[in-house]
C-alpha positions in Angstrom: 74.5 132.2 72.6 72.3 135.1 70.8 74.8 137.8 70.8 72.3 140.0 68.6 71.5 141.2 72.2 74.9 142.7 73.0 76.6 145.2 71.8 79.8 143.7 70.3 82.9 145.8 70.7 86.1 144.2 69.5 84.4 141.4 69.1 83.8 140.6 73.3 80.6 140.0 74.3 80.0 141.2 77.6 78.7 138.5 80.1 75.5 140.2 81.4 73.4 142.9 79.4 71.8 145.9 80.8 68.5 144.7 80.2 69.7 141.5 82.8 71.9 143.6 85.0 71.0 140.8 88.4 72.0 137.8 85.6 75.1 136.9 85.1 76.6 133.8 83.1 79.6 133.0 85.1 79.5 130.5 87.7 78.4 131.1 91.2 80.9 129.5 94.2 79.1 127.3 95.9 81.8 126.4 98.7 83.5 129.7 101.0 87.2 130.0 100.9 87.3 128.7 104.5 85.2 125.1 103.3 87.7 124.9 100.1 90.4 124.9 102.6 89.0 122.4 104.8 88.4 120.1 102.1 92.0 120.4 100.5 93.5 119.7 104.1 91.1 116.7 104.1 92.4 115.2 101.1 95.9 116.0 101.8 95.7 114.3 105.3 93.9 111.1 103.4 97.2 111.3 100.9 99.6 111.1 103.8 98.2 108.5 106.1 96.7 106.1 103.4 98.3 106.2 99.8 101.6 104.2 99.7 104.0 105.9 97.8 105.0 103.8 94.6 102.5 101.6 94.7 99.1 104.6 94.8 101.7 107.2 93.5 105.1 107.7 92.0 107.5 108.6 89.6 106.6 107.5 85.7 109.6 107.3 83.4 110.0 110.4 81.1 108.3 112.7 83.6 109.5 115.0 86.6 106.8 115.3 88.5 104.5 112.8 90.6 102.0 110.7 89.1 98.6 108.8 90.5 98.8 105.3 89.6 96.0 103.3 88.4 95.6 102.0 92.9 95.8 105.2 94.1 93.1 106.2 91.5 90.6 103.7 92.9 91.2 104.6 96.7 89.9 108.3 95.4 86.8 107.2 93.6 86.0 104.7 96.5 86.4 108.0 99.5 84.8 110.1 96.9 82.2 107.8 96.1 82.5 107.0 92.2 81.3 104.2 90.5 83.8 103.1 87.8 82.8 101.5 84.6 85.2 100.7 81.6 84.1 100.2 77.7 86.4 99.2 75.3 85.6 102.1 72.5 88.0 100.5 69.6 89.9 97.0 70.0 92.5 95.7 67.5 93.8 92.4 68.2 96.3 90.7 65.5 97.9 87.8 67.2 100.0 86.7 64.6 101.4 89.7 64.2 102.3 90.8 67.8 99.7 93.9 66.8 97.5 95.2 69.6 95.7 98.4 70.4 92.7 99.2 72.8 90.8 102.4 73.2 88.7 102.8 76.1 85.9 105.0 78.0 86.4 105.4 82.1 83.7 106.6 83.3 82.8 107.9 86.8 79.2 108.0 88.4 78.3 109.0 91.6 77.2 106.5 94.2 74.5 108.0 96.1 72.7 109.9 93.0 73.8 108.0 89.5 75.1 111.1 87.9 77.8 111.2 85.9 80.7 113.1 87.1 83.7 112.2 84.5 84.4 110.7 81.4 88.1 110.2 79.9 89.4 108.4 77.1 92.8 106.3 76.8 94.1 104.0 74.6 97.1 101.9 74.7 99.1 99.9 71.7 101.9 97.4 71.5 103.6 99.1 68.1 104.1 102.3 70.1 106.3 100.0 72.8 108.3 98.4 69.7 108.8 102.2 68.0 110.2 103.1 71.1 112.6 100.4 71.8 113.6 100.3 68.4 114.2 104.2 68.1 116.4 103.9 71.3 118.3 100.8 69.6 118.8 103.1 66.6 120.3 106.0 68.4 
């Protein structure tokens, strides 16, 4: 961004200019208040009568709160109409040793278009499992 433009006053750049008094860089909303509510009762409807409690979601050891499990993830993407491809980013695999690690890309296109909507990274590891049991065994 040019801030040369602005005048800079405690170092905030304003987010429109005189000059450009109609422009504005923040985000329109594109849905009214009454769709956004239409659309979260939607979803929670879908939650209720379709997702199976520990088996789409559920509790996750070491955590309080609710978490979407990998099944319930997939029902989303399928109403939502994602495409969901995997890449495996960074593999180690030492079978001698007990020693493995993956790294992976999810990403999310949309069906009807191709765009992408979402990427995420996550990686996984078998020494992290062992640390952990063998900390608890410890104290």
């Amino acid at each position: 961004m040019n801030t040369s433009k602005h005048s800079s006053i405690n170092n905030i750049v304003p987010f429109a200019s005189s000059d450009n008094s109609n422009v504005s860089l923040l985000p329109n909303v594109v849905v009214s208040s009454f769709e956004s509510i239409r659309r979260i009762e939607e979803l929670q409807t879908f939650v209720e009568e379709v997702m199976v409690k520990r088996v789409d979601y559920g509790m996750v050891d070491g955590f309080s709160k609710l978490t979407l499990l990998k099944p319930g993830a997939e029902k989303l993407c399928d109403v939502f109409g994602f495409s969901k491809t995997v890449e495996v980013i960074n593999r180690i695999e030492k079978w001698k040793a007990g020693i493995f690690a993956y790294e992976v890309k999810m990403t999310l296109t949309r069906k009807d278009n191709g765009v992408i909507e979402a990427e995420g990274l996550g990686s996984c590891n078998s020494v992290f499992v062992n640390l952990k049991l063998a900390l608890t065994i410890l104290w």
